[in-house]
N, CA, C and O atoms as a GROMACS GRO file, in nm:
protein
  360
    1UNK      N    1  -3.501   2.150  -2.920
    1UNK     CA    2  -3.580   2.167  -2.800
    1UNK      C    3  -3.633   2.310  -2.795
    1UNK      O    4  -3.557   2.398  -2.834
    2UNK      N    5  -3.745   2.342  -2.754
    2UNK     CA    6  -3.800   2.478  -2.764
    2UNK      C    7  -3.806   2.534  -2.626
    2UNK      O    8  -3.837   2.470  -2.526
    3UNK      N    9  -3.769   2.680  -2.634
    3UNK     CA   10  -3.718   2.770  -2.504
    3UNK      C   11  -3.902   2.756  -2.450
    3UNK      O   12  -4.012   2.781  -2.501
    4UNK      N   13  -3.854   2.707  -2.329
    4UNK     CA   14  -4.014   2.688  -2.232
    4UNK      C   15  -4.005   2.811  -2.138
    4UNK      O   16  -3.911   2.816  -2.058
    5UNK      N   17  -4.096   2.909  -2.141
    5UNK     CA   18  -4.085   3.024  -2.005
    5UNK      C   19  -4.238   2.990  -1.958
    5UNK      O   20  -4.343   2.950  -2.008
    6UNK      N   21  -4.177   3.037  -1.805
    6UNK     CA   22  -4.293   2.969  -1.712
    6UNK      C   23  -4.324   3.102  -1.628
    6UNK      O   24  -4.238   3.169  -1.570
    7UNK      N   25  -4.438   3.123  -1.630
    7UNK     CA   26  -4.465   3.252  -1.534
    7UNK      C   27  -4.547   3.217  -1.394
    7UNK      O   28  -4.663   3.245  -1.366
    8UNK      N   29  -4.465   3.160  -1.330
    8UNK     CA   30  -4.582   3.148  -1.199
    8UNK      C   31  -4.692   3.242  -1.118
    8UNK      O   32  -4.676   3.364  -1.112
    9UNK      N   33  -4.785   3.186  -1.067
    9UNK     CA   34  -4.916   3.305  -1.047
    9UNK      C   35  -4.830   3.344  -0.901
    9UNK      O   36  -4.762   3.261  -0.841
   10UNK      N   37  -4.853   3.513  -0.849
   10UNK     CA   38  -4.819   3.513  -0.790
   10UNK      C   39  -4.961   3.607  -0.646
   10UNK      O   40  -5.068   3.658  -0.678
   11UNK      N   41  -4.929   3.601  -0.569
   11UNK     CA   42  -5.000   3.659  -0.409
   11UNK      C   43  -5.115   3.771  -0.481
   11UNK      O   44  -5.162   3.856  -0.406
   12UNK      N   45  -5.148   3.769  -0.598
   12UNK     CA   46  -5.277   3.844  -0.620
   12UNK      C   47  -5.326   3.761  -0.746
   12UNK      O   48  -5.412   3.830  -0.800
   13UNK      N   49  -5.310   3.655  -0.808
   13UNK     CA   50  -5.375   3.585  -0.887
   13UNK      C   51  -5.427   3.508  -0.788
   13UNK      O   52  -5.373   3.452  -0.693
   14UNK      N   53  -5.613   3.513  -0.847
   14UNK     CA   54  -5.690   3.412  -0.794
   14UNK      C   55  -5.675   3.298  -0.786
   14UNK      O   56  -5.566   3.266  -0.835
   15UNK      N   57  -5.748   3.190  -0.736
   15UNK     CA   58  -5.712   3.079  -0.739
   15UNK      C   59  -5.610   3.023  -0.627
   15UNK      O   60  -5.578   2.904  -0.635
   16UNK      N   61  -5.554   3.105  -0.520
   16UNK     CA   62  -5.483   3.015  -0.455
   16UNK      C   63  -5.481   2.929  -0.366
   16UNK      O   64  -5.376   2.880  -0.326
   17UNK      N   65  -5.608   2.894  -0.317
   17UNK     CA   66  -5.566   2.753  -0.225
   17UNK      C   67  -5.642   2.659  -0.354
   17UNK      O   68  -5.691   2.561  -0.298
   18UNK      N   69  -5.666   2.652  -0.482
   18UNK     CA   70  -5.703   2.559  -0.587
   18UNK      C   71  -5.609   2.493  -0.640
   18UNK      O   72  -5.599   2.377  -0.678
   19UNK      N   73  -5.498   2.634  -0.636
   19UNK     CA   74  -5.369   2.590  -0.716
   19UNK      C   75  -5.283   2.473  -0.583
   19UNK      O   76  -5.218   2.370  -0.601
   20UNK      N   77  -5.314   2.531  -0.480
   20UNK     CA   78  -5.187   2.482  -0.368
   20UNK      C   79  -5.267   2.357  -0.304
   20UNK      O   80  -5.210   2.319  -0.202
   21UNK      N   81  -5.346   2.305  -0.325
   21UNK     CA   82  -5.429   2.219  -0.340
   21UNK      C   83  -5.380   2.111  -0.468
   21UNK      O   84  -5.374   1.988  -0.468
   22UNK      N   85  -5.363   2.163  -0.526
   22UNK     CA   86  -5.360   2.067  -0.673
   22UNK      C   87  -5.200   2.037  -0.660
   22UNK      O   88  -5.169   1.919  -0.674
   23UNK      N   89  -5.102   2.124  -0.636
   23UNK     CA   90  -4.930   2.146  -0.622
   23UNK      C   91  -4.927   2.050  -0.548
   23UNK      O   92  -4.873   1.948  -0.590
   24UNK      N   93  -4.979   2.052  -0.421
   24UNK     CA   94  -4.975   1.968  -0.302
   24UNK      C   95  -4.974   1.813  -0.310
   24UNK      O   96  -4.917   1.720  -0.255
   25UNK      N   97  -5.066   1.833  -0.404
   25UNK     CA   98  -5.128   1.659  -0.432
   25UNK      C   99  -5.012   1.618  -0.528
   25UNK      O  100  -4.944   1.522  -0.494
   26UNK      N  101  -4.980   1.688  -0.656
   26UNK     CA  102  -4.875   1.612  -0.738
   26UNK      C  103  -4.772   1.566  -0.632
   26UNK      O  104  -4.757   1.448  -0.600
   27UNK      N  105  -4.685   1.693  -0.569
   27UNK     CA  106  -4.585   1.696  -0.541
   27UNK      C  107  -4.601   1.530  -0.443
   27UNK      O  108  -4.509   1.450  -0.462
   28UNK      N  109  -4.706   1.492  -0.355
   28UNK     CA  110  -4.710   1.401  -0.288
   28UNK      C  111  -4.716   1.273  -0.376
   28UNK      O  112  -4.629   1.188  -0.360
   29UNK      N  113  -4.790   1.261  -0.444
   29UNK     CA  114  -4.787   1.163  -0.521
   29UNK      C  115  -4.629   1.098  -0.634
   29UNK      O  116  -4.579   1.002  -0.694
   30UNK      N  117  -4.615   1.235  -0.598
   30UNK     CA  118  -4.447   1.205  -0.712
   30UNK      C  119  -4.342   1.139  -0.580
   30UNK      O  120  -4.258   1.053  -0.606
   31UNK      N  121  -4.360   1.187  -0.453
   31UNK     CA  122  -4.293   1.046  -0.345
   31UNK      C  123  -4.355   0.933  -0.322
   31UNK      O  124  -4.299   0.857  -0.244
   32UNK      N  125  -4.467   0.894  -0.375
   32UNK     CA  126  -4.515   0.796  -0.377
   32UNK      C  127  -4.492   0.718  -0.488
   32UNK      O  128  -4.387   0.724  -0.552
   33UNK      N  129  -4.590   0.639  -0.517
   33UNK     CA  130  -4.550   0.596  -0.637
   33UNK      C  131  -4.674   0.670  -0.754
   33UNK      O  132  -4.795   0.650  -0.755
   34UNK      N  133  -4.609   0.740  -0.826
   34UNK     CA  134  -4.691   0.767  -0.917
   34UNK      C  135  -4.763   0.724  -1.048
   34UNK      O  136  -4.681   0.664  -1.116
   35UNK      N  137  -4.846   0.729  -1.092
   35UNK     CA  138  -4.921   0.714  -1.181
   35UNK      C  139  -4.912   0.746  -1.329
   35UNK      O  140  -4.842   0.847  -1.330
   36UNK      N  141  -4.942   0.716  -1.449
   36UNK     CA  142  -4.935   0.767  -1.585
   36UNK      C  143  -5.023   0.899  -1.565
   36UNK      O  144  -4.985   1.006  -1.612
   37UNK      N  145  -5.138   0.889  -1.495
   37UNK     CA  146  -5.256   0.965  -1.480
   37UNK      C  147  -5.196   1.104  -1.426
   37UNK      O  148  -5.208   1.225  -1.446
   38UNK      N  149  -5.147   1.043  -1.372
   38UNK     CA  150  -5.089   1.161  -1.230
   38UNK      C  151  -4.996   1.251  -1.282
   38UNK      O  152  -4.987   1.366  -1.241
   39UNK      N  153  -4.905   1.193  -1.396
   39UNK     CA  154  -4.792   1.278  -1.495
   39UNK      C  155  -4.893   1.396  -1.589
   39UNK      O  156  -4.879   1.518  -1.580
   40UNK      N  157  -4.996   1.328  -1.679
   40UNK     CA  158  -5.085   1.416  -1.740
   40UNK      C  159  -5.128   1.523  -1.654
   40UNK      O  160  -5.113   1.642  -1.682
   41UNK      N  161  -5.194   1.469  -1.523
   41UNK     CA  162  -5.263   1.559  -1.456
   41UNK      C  163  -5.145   1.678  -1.426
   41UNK      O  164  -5.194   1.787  -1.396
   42UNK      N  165  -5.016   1.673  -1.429
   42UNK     CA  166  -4.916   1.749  -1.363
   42UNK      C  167  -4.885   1.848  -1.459
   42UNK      O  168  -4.858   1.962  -1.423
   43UNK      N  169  -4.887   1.800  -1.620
   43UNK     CA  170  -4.885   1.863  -1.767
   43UNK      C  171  -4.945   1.953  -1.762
   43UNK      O  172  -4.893   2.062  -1.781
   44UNK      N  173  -5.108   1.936  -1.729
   44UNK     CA  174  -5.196   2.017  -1.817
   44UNK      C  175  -5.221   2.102  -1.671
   44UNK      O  176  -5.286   2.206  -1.684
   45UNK      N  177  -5.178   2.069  -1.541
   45UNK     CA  178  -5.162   2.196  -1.463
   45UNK      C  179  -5.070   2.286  -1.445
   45UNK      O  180  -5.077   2.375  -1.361
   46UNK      N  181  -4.973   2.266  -1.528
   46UNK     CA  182  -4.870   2.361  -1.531
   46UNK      C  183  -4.847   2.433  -1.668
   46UNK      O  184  -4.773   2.527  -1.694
   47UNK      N  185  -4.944   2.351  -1.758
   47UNK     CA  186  -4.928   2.386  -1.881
   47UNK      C  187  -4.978   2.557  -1.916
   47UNK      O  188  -4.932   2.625  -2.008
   48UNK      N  189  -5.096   2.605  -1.808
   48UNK     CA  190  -5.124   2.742  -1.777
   48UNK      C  191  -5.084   2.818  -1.752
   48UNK      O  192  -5.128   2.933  -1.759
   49UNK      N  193  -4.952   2.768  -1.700
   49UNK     CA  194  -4.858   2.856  -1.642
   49UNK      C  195  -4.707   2.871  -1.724
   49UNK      O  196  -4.591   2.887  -1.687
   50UNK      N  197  -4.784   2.854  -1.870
   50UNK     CA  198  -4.659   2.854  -1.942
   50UNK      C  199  -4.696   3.004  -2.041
   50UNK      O  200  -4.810   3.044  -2.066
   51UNK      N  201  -4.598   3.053  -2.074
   51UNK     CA  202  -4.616   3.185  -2.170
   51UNK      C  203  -4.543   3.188  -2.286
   51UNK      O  204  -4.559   3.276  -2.371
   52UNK      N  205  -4.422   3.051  -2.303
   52UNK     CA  206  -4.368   3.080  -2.444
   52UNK      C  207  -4.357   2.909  -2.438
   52UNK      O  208  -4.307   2.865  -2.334
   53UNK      N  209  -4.381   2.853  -2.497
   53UNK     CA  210  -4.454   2.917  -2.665
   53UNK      C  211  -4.633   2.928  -2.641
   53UNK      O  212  -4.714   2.857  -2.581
   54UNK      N  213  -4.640   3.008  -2.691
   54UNK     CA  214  -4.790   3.047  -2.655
   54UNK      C  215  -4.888   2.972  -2.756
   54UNK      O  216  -5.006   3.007  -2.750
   55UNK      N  217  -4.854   2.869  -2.850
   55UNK     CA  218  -4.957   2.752  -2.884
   55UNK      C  219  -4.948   2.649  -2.777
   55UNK      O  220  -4.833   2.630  -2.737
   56UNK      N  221  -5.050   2.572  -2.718
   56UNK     CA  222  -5.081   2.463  -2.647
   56UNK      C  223  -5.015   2.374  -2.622
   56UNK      O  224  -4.963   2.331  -2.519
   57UNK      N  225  -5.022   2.337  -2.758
   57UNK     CA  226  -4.970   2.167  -2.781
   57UNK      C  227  -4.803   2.207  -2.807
   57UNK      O  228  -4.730   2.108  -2.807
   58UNK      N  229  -4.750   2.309  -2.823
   58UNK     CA  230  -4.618   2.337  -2.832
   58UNK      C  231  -4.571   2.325  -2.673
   58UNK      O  232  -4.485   2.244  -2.637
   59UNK      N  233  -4.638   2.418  -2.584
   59UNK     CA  234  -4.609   2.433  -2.428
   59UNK      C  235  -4.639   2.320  -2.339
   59UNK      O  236  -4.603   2.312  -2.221
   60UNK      N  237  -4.723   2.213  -2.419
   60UNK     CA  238  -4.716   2.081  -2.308
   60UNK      C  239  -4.593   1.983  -2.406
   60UNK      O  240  -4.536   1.884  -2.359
   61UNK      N  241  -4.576   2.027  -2.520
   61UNK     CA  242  -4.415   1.904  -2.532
   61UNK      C  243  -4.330   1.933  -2.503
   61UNK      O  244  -4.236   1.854  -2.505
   62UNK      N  245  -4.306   2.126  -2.439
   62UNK     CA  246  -4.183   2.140  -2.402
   62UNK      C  247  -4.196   2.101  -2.249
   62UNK      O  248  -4.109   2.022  -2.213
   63UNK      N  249  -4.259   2.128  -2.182
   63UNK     CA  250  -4.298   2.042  -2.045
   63UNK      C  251  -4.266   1.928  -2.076
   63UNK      O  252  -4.152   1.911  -2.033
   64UNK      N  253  -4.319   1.794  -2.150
   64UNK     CA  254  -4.294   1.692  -2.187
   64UNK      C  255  -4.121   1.686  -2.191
   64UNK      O  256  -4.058   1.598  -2.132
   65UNK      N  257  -4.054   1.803  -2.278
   65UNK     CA  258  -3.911   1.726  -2.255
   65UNK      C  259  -3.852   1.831  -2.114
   65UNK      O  260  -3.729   1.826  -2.116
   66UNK      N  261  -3.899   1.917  -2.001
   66UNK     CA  262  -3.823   1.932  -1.961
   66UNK      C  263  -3.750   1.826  -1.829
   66UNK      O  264  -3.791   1.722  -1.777
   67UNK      N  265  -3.650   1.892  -1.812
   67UNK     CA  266  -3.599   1.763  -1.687
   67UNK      C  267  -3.663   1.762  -1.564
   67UNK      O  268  -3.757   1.839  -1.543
   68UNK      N  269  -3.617   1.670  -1.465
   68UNK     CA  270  -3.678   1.640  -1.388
   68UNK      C  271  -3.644   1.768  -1.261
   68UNK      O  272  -3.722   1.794  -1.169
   69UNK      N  273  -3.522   1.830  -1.283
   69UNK     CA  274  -3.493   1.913  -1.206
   69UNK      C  275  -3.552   2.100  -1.224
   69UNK      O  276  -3.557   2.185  -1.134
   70UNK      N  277  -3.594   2.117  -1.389
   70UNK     CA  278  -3.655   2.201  -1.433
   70UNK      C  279  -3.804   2.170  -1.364
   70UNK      O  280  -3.852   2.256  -1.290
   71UNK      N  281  -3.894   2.015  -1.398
   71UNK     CA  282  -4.014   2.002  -1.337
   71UNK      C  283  -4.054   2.045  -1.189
   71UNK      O  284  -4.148   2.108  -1.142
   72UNK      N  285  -3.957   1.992  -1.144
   72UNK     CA  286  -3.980   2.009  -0.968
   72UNK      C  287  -3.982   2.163  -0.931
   72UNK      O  288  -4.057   2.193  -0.838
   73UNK      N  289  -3.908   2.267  -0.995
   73UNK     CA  290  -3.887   2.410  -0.974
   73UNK      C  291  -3.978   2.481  -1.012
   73UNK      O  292  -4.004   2.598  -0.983
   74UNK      N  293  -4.055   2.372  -1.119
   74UNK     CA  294  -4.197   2.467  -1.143
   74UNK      C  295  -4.292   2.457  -1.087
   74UNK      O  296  -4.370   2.552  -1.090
   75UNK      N  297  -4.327   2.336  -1.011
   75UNK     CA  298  -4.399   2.265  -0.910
   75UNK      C  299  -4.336   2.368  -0.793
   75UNK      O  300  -4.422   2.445  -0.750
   76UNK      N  301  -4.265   2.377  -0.760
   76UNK     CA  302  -4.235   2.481  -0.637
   76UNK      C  303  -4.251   2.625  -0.647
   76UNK      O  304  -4.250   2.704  -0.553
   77UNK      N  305  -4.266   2.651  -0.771
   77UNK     CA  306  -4.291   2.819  -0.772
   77UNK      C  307  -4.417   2.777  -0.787
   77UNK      O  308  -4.476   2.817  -0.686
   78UNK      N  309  -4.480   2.728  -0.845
   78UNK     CA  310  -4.643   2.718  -0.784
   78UNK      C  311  -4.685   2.750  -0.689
   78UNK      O  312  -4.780   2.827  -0.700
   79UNK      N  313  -4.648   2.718  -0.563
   79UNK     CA  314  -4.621   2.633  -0.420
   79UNK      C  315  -4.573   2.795  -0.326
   79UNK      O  316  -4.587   2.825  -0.208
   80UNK      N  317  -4.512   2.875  -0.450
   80UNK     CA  318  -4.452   3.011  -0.384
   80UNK      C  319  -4.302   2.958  -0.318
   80UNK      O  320  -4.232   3.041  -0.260
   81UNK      N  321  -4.258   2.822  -0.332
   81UNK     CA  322  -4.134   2.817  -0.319
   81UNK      C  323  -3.952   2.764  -0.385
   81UNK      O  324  -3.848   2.707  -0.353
   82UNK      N  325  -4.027   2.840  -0.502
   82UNK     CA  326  -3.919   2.858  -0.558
   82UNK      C  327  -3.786   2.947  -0.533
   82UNK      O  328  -3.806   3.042  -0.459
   83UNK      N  329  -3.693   2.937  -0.566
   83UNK     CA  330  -3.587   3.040  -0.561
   83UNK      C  331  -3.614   3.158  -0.709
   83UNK      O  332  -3.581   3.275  -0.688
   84UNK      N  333  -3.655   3.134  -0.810
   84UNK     CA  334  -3.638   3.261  -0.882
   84UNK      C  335  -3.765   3.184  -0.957
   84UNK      O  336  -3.769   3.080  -1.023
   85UNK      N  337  -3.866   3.278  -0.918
   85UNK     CA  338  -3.995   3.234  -0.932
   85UNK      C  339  -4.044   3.332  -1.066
   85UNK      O  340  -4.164   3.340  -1.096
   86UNK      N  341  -3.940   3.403  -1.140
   86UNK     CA  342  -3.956   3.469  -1.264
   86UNK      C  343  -3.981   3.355  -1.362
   86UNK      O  344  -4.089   3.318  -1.407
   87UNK      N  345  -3.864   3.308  -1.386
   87UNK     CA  346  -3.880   3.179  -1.480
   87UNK      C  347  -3.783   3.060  -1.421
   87UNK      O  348  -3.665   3.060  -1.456
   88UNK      N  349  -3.825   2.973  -1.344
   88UNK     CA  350  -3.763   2.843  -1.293
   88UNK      C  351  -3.715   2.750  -1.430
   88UNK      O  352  -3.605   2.698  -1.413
   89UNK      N  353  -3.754   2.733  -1.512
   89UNK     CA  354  -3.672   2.719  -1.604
   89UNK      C  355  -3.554   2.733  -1.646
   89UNK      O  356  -3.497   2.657  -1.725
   90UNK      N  357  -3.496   2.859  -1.581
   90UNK     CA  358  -3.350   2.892  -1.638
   90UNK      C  359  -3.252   2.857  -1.565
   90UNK      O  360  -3.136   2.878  -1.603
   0.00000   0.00000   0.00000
């Protein structure tokens, strides 16, 4: 399994009601019933917010295997509510 570090944007990266907009919608849809569509769409928006491993297709299979409790923490430091919004991963 390959070490995934996640750097969430924080209160001076652009983009934030795009990002909290987009957070918003997964996170709702994942109490609903979600979609195949809706998993991709969740990949390749968090996949930007990955810094190791810094090839692509390496940083969306480690997304791909992380757990469900690693996923949700990265979805919340998005969101600005994470607990250790350095790397939710660990």
């Amino acid at each position: 399994m390959t070490d995934l570090v996640f750097t969430p944007p924080d209160e001076n990266t652009p983009g934030y009601l795009r990002r909290q907009k987009q957070a918003l919608k997964f996170m709702q849809s994942l109490q609903g019933d979600p979609t195949p569509d809706t998993i991709d769409g969740m990949v390749e928006f968090l996949v930007q917010f990955v810094t190791e491993p810094k090839d692509d297709e390496q940083a969306r299979d480690a997304l791909w295997d992380a757990s469900q409790a690693q996923f949700d923490a990265l979805l919340k430091s998005v969101l600005g509510q994470g607990e250790d919004d350095e790397n939710p991963t660990e």
